[in-house]
C-alpha positions as CSV (number, residue, x, y, z in Angstrom):
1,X,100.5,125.4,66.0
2,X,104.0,125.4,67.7
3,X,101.8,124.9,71.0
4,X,100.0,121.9,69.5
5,X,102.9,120.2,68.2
6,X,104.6,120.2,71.8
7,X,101.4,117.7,72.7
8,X,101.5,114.9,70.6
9,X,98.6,113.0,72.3
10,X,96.5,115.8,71.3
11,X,97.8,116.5,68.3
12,X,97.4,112.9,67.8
13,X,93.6,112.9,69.0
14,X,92.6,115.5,66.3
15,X,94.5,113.7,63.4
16,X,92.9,110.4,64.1
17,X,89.6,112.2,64.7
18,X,90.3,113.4,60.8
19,X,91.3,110.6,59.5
20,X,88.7,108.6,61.6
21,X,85.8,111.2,59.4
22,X,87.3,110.8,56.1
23,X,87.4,106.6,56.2
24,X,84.0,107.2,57.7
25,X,82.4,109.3,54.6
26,X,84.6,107.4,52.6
27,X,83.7,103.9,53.6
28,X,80.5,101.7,53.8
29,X,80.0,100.6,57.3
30,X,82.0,98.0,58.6
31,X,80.2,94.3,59.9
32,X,82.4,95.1,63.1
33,X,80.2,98.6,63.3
34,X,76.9,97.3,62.2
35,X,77.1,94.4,64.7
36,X,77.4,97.8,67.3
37,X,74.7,100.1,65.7
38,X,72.0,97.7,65.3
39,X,72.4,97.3,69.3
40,X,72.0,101.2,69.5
41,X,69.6,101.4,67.1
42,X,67.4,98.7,68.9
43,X,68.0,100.7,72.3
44,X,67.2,103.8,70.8
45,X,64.4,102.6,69.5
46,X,63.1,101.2,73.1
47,X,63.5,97.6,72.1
48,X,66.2,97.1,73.7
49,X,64.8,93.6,74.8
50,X,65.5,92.0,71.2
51,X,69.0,92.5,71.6
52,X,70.1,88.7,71.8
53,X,66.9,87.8,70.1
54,X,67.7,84.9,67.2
55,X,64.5,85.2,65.8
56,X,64.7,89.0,65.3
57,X,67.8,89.2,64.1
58,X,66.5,86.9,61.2
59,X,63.8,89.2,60.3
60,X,66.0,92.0,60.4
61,X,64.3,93.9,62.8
62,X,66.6,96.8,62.9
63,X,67.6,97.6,59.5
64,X,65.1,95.2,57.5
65,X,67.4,94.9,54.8
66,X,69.3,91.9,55.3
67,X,71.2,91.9,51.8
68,X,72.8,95.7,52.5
69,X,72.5,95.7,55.9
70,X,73.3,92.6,58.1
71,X,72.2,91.8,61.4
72,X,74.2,89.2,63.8
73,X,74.0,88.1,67.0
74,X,75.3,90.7,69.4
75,X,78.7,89.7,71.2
76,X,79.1,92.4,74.0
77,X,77.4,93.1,76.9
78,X,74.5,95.4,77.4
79,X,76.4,98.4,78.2
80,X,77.9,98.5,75.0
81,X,74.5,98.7,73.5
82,X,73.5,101.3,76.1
83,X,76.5,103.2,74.9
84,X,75.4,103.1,71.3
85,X,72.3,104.4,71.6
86,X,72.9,108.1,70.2
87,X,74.7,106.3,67.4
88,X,71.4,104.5,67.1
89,X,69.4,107.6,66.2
90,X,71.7,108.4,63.0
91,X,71.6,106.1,59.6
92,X,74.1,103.8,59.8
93,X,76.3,105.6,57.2
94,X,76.3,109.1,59.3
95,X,76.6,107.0,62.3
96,X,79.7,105.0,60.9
97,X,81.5,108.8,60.4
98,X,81.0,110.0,63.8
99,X,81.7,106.5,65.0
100,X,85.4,105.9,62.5
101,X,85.9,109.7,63.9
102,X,85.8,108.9,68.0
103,X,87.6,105.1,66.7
104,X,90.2,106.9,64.8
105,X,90.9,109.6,67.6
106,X,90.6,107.3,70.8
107,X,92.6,104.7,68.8
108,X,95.4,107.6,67.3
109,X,95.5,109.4,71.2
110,X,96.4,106.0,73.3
111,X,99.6,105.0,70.5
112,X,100.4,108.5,71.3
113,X,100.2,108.2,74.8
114,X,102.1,104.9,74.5
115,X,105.4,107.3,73.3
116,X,104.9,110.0,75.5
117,X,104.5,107.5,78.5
118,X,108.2,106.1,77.7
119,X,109.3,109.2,76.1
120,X,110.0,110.8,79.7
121,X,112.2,108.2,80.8
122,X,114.8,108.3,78.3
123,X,118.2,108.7,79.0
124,X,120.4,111.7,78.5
125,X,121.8,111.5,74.7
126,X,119.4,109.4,73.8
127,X,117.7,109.8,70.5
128,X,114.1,110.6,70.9
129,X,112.4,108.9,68.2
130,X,113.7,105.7,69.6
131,X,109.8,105.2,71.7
132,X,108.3,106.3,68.4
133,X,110.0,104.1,66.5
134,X,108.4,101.1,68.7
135,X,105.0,102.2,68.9
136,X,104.7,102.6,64.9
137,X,104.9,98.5,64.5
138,X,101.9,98.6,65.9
139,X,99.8,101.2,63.4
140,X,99.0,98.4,60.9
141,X,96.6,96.3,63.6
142,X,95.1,99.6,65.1
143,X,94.9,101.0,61.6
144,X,92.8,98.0,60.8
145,X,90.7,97.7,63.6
146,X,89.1,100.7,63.1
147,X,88.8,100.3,59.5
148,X,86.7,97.6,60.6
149,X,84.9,99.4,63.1
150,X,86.1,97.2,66.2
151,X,85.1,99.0,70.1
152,X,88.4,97.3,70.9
153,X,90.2,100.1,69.2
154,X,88.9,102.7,71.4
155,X,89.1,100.6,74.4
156,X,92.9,100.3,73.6
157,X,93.0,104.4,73.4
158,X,91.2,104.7,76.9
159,X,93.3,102.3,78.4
160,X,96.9,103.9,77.9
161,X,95.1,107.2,78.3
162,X,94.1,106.4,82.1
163,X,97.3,104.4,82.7
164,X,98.9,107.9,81.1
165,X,97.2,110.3,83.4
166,X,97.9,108.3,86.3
167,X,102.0,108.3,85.5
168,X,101.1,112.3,85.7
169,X,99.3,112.2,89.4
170,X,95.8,112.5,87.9
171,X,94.4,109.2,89.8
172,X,90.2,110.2,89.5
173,X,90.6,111.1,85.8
174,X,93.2,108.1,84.8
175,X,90.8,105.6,87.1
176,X,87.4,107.1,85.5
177,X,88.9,106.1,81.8
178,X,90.4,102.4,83.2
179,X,86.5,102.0,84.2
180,X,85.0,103.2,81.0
181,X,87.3,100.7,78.8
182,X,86.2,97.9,81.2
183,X,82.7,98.8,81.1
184,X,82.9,97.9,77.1
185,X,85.0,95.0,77.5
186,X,85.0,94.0,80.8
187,X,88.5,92.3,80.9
188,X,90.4,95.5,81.2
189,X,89.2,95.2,84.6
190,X,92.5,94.3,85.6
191,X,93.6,97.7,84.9
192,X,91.4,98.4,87.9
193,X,92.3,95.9,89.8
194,X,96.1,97.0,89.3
195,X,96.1,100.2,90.9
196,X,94.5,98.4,94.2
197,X,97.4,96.5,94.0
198,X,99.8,99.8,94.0
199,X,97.6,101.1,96.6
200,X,96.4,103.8,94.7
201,X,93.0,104.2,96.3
202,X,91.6,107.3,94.5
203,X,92.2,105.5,91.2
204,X,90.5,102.2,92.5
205,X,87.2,104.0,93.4
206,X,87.0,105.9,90.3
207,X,87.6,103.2,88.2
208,X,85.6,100.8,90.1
209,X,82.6,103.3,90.0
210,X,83.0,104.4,86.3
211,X,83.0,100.7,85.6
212,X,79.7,100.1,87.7
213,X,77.7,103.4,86.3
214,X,78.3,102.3,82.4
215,X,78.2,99.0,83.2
216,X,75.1,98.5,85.5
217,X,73.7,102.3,86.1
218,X,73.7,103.3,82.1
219,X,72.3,100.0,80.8
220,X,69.3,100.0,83.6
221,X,67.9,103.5,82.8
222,X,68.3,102.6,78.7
223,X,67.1,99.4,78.7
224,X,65.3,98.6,81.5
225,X,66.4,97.4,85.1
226,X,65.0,93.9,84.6
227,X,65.8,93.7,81.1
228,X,69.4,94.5,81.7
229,X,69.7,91.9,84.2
230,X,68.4,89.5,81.8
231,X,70.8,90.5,79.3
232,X,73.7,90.1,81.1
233,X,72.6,86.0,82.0
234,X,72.3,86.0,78.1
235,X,75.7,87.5,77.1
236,X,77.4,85.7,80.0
237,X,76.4,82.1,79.1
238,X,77.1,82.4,75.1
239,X,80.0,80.3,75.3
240,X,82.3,79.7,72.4
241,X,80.5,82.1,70.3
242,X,82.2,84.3,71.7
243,X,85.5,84.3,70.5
244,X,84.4,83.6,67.0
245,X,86.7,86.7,65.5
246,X,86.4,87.4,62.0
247,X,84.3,89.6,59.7
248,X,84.8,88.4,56.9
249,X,82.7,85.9,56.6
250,X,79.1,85.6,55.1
251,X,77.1,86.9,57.8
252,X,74.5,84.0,56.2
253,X,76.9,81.2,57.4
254,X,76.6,80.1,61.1
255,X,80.2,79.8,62.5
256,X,80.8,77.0,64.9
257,X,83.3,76.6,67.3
258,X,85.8,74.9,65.4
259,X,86.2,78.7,63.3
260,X,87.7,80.3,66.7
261,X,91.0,78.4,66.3
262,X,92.4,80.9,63.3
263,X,93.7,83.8,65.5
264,X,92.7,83.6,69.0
265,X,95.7,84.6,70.9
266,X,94.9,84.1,74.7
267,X,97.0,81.6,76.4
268,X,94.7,78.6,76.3
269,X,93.5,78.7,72.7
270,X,97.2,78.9,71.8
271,X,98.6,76.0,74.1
272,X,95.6,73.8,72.8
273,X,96.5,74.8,68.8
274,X,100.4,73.7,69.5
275,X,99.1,70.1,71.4
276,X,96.1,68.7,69.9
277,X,95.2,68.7,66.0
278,X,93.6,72.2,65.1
279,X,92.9,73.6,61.4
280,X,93.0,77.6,60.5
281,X,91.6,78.9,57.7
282,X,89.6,81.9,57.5
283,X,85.9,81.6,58.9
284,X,84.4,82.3,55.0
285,X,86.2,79.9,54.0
286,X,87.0,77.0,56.9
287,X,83.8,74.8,55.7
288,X,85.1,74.5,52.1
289,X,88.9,74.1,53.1
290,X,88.2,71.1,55.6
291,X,86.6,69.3,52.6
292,X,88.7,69.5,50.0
293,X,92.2,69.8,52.3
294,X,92.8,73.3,51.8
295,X,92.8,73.9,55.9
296,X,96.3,74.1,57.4
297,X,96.8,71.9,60.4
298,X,99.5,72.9,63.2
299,X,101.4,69.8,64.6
300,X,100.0,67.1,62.6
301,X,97.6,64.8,64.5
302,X,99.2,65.4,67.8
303,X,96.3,64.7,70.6
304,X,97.2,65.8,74.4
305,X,95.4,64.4,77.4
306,X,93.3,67.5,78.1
307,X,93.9,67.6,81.6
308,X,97.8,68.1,80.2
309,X,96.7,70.9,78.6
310,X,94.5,72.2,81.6
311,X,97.7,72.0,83.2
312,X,100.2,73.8,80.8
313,X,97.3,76.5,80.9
314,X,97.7,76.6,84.5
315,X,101.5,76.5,84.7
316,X,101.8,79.6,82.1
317,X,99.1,81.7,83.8
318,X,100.9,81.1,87.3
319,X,104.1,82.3,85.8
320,X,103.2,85.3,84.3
321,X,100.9,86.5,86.7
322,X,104.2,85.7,89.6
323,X,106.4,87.6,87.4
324,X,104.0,90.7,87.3
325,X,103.2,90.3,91.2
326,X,106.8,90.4,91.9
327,X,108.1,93.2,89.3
328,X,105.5,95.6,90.3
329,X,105.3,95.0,94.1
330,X,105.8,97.9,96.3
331,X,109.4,97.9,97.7
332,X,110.4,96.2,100.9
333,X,110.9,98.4,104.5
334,X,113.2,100.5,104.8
335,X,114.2,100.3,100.7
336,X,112.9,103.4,98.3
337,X,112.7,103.3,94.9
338,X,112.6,105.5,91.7
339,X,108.9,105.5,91.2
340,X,108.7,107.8,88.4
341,X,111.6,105.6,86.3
342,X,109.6,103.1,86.7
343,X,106.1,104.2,85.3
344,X,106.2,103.4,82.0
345,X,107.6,99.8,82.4
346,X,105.2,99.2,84.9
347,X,102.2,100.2,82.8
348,X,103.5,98.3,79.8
349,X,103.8,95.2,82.0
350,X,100.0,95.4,82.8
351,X,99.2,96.3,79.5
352,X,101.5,93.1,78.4
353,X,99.8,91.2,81.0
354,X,96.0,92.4,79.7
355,X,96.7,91.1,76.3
356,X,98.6,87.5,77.2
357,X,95.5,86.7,79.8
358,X,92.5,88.4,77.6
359,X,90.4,85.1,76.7
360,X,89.2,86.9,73.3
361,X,93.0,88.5,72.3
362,X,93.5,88.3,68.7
363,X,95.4,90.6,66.1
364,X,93.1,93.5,67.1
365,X,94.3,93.3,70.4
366,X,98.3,93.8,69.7
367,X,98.5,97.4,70.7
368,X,97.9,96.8,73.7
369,X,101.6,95.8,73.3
370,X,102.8,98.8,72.4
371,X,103.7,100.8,75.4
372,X,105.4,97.8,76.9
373,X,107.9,98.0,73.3
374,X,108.2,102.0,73.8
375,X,109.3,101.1,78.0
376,X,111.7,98.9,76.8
377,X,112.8,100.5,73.8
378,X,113.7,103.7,75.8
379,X,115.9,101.5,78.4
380,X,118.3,99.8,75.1
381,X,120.5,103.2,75.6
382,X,120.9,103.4,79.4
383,X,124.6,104.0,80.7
384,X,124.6,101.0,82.9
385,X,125.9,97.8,80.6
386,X,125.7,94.6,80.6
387,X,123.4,91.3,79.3
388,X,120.1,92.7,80.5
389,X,120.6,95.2,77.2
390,X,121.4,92.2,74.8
391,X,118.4,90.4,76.4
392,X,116.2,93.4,75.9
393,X,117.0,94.2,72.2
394,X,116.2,90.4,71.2
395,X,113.1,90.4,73.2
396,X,112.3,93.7,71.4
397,X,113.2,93.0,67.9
398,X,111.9,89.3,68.4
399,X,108.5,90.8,69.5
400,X,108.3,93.7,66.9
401,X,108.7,91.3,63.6
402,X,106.2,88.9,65.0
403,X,103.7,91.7,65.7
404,X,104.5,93.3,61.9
405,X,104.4,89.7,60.7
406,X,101.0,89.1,61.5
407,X,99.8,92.4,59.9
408,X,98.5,91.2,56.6
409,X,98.4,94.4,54.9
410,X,102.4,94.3,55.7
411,X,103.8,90.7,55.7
412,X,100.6,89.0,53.0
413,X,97.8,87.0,54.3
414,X,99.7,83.8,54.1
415,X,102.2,84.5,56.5
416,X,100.2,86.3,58.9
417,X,97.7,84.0,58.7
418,X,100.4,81.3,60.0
419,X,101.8,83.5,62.7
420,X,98.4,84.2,64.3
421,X,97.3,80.3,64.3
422,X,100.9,79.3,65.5
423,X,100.2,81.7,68.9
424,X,102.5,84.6,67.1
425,X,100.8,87.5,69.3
426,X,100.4,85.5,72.4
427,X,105.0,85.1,71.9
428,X,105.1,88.8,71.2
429,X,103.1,89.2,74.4
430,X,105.3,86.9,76.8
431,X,108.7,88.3,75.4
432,X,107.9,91.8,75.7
433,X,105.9,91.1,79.2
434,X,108.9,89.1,80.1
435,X,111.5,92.1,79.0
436,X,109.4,94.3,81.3
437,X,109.2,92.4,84.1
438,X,113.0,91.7,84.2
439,X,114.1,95.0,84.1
440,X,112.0,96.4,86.2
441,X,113.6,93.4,88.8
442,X,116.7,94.2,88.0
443,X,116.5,97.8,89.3
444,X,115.4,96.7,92.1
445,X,118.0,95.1,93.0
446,X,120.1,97.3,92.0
447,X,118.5,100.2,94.1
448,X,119.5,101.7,97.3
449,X,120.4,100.4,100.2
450,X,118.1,99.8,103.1
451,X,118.4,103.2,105.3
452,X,120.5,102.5,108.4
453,X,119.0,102.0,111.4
454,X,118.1,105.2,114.0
């Protein structure tokens, strides 16, 4: 036991695994599950090809009990159904145990890992709970997506896993799990796309061809070659359906566009939210609130030019993605650098910069903040003084109450529901991405001198 408790990300793996088992036996499955286990069930099954199919969805072609059971249209891509298929052959209540099980241990193992990653960096003296401390602002949203049966929480655990192995040299196996998360979700591509940046070849490949063998390979021999191909023009041209993020709605109701505004947290839903006239409400409930006035509005009836807002899009993307180029470039000639300090700020910049880009972010998607808070938070203590630290602990503690603050099982409904549709995750996001990238310039500048000529 003394051996197990000197490796939390395992120890953490097996007590989210248990706790994942008991919600699962516990619990009746999730919409966020279903939505997932009628794909597998239908690829299991070899009919894979009514996967996007309207009409079968409304004869419940899976389950055929529309009242218990509920059958939606399917928002990921084909892999993810591909993926599901062993859950497929189990009932959807076994197959929501294993399922909360690998959730709750994938989902346990990356906050974990989001410590550990900053926990190597602290400073001499320093208390060691201090990484801990950051990371546990973030077990009410993680704790809730997999109570609602959301891939994104195990995408979230593979993610800091990979970017975790790769801080210890293992570049095939950290690259491999980078792939399999953007394989499910596709936008963690970037993750892969990062380590080409830090020239980390063996990484690149193996994400790269993880990625392409669940994303392409796996789908072709499940469903079908041609079918797959099909599947992917059908899941790449739903449009705004797409971001259409709650689950709690009456699965008979058909949302509409105007429903995505709530709690999307990516950089263009927030920007348009804060400039033109937009009402949240939850989905359930939106059609009823816009008649009788019960819908919030943010800003009034302020209407932008939408080429303004094109453009404040544009502007904020360039800036973050300049400020990540520049704190995570390789150093100039003849200037070294303390690559392992580094790591863990680096990957929770990337991380940082995942969740403020992701089109479908949303309160599900705050972990992905949490090893940027545990980099950070190990850095408040560091000998060398000054207004960098006093920056730091406001961006810190500004970022941590916004991201507890729009946890409604901590700060009420009410309140979070007003800090997601005011673009509360999106802030947390920018400060702590901004933090990150600051320090990590800083020390740059503060490094070395160039070595002296021969």
């Amino acid at each position: 036991m003394t051996g197990l408790l000197r490796r939390p990300v395992l120890l953490a793996l097996l007590g989210g695994g248990a706790a994942g088992l008991v919600l699962g036996l516990s619990t009746a499955p999730p919409l966020g599950f279903l939505d997932l286990h009628r794909a597998g069930t239908l690829a299991a099954r070899g009919e894979g090809a009514l996967l996007y199919d309207a009409r079968a969805r409304a004869e419940g072609r899976a389950y055929g009990d529309p009242a218990r059971l509920p059958e939606r249209a399917f928002r990921y891509p084909p892999a993810a159904a591909a993926l599901a298929a062993p859950l497929g052959l189990a009932p959807p209540g076994p197959a929501w145990a294993i399922g909360a099980a690998a959730l709750g241990a994938l989902a346990a193992a990356g906050l974990a890992a989001s410590a550990v990653l900053a926990a190597g960096r602290l400073p001499a003296g320093a208390p060691r709970w201090l990484p801990w401390a950051a990371v546990a602002a973030f077990v009410p949203s993680l704790a809730a997506a997999v109570a609602e049966g959301l891939p994104v929480a195990g995408v979230f655990g593979l993610a800091v896993l990979g970017l975790l192995l790769l801080d210890r040299g293992r570049e095939k196996g950290g690259g491999a799990l980078l792939g399999a998360a953007a394989a499910i979700k596709v936008f963690p591509l970037l993750l892969v796309l990062w380590t080409g940046w830090k020239r980390r070849g063996a990484a690149l490949l193996a994400g790269a061809g993880a990625a392409a063998a669940l994303f392409l390979a796996l789908p072709a021999v499940v469903l079908g070659p041609g079918k797959t191909w099909e599947h992917l023009g059908t899941w790449s041209a739903r449009g705004a359906d797409a971001l259409v993020t709650e689950y709690d709605e009456d699965p008979a109701w058909s949302s509409t566009a105007g429903a995505q505004v709530f709690e999307g947290q990516a950089i263009q839903a927030v920007l348009t939210r804060w400039v033109t006239r937009a009402p949240y409400a939850r989905v359930r409930e939106l059609p009823g609130a816009l008649q009788d006035g019960r819908a919030h509005w943010i800003h009034g009836g302020r209407r932008w030019d939408p080429g303004t807002v094109r453009l404040l899009v544009g502007l904020l993307t360039f800036a973050v993605l300049a400020s990540a180029v520049v704190a995570t470039a390789p150093p100039p000639p003849g200037r070294t650098e303390d690559a392992d300090a580094r790591g863990a700020l680096e990957a929770g910049l990337v991380l940082a910069l995942l969740f403020v880009l992701w089109p479908e972010a949303r309160w599900s998607h705050l972990p992905f903040l949490a090893p940027a808070a545990a980099a950070v938070a190990v850095r408040l203590p560091a000998p060398r003084p000054g207004a960098g630290r006093w920056a730091a602990v406001a961006a810190l503690s500004a970022a941590l109450l916004l991201v507890l603050a729009a946890a409604d099982r901590v700060s009420g409904r009410a309140l979070a529901d007003a800090v997601l549709a005011r673009g509360g995750g999106l802030l947390a996001g920018l400060l702590l991405l901004g933090a990150s990238a600051a320090i990590l310039i800083r020390d740059r500048g503060a490094g070395p001198p160039p070595a002296a000529a021969p």
